[in-house]
C-alpha positions in Angstrom: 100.0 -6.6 -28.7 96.7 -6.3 -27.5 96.3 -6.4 -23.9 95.6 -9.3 -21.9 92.5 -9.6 -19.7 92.6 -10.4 -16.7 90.1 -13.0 -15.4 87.9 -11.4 -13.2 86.8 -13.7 -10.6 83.6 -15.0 -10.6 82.0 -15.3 -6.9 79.4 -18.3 -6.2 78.4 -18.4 -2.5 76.6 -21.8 -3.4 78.4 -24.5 -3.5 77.8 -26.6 -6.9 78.2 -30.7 -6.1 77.7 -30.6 -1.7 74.9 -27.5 -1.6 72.9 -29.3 -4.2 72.8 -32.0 -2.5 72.4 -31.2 1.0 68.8 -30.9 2.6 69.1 -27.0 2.8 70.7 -27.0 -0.6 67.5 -29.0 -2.0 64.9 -26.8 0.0 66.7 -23.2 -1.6 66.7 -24.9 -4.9 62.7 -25.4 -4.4 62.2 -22.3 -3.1 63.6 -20.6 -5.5 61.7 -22.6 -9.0 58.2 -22.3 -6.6 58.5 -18.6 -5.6 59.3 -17.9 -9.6 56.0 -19.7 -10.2 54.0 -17.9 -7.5 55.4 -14.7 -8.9 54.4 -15.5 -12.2 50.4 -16.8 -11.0 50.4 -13.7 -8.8 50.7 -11.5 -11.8 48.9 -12.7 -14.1 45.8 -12.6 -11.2 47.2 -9.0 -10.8 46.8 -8.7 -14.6 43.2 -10.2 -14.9 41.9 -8.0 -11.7 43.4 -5.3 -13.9 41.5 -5.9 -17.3 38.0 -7.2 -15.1 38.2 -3.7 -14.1 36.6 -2.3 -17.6 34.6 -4.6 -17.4 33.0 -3.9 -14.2 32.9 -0.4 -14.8 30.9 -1.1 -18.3 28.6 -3.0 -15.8 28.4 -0.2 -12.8 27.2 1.9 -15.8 24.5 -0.3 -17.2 23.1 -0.5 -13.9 23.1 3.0 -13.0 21.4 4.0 -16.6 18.6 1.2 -15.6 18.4 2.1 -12.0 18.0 6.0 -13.3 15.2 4.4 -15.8 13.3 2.8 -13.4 13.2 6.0 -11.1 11.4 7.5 -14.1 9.1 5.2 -14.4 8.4 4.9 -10.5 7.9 9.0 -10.6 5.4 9.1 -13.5 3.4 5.8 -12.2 3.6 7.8 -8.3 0.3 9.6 -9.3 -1.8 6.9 -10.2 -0.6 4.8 -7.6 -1.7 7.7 -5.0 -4.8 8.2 -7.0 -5.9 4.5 -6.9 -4.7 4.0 -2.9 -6.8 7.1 -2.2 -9.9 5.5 -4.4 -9.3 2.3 -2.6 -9.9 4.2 0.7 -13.0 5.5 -0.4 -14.6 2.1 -1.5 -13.6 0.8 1.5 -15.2 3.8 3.4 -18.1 3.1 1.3 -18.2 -0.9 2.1 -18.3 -0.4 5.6 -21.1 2.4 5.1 -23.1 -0.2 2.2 -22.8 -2.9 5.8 -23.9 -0.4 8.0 -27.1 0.5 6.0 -28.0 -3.1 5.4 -29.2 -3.3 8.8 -30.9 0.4 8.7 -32.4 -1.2 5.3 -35.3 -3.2 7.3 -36.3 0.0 9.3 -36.4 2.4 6.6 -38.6 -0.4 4.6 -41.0 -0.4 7.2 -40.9 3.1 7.5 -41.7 3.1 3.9 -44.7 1.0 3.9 -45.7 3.2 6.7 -46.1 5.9 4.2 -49.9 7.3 3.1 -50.2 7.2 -0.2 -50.2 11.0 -1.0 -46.6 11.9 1.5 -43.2 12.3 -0.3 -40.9 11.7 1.7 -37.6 14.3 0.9 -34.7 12.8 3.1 -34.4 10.3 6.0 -31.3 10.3 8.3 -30.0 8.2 10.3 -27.3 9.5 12.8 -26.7 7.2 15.5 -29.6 6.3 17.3 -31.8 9.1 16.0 -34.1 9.1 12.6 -34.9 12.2 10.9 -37.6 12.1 8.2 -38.7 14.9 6.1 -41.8 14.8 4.2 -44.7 16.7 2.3 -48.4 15.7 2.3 -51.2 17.2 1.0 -53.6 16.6 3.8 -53.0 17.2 7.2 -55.2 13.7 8.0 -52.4 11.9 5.7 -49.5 13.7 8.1 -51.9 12.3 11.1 -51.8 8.6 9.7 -47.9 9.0 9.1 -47.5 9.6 12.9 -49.6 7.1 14.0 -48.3 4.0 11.3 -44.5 5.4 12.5 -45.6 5.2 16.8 -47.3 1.9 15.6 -43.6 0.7 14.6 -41.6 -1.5 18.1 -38.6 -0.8 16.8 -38.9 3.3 16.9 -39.9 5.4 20.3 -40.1 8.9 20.8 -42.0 9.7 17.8 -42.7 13.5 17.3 -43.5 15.7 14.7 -40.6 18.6 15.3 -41.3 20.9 12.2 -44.3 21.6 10.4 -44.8 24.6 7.2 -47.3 24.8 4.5 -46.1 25.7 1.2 -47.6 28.8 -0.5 -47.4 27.7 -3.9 -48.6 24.3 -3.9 -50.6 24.0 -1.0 -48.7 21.3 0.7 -47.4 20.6 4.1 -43.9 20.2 4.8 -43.0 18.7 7.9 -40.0 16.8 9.6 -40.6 13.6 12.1 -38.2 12.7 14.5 -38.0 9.5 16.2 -35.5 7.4 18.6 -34.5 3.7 17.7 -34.6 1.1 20.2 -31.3 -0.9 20.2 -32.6 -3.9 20.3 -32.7 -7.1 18.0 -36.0 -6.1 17.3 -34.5 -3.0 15.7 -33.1 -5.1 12.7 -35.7 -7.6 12.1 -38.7 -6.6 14.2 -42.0 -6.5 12.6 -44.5 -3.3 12.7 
């Protein structure tokens, strides 16, 4: 005879027909099919996170290989961008100088017409308020004419002959003029 089985008793702490159909009854029973839903969207956002991660990492890698290219190229282009700031220094140094002699321009024109025909001039600078000119002549009357077209000039005072040599070889005089400018409007248009 085989042995009989007891029944074990099966324990239900909800109620069936009145639970179910009381107002907590109903709000456990929604709980319960909601939460199993939230569970369920909660993981599979959990699950997606998850897999978007090798994807994001693919992408942080990308963008550090193209950041790592684009240092290159910044550190090979560095020299010619310091090489063309430093030239663009200089022509602007030299624009404001170009300005700055267009209004010596008219007094070393009249200085130039000033000029007998056999003196060479060698250098004429300006420095502030001050001309220097150095010249040669042949003739010590063409030197005399030079001084006196140069005192002749409004625009120049002080006019003085500060240096004066002869040259052994070629027989010709060497000699430097100094002059003051008069800072006046005169100065940059005035006539001889």
């Amino acid at each position: 005879m085989a042995a009989r089985r007891k029944k074990e008793p099966q324990i239900n702490l909800l109620p069936q027909e009145e639970f179910a159909a009381s107002t907590v009854g109903r709000i456990l029973a929604w709980l319960l099919t909601s939460f199993r839903i939230i569970v369920i969207v909660t993981e599979m956002v959990v699950m997606g996170a998850f897999l978007s991660r090798f994807w994001l990492d693919a992408q942080n890698s990308d963008l550090a290989d193209e950041i790592r290219q684009q240092q290159a190229i910044i550190n090979s282009t560095a020299s010619f961008e310091r090489d063309f700031k430093t030239t663009q220094q200089k022509l602007n140094i030299f624009a404001a100088l170009a300005q700055e002699s267009d209004t010596k321009s008219p007094l070393f024109t009249r200085i130039s017409t000033a000029l007998p025909p056999d003196v060479r001039l060698s250098s004429f600078a300006v420095t502030g308020t001050e001309i220097q000119i150095k010249a040669s002549s042949l003739s010590e009357r063409s030197v005399e004419v030079f001084l006196a077209n140069l005192r002749s000039i409004t625009s120049l005072k002080d006019v003085s002959l500060s240096q004066a040599s002869i040259e052994t070889g070629s027989q010709s005089i060497n000699f430097t003029v100094k002059a003051g400018v008069v800072s006046t409007p005169m100065a940059a248009g005035g006539g001889i």
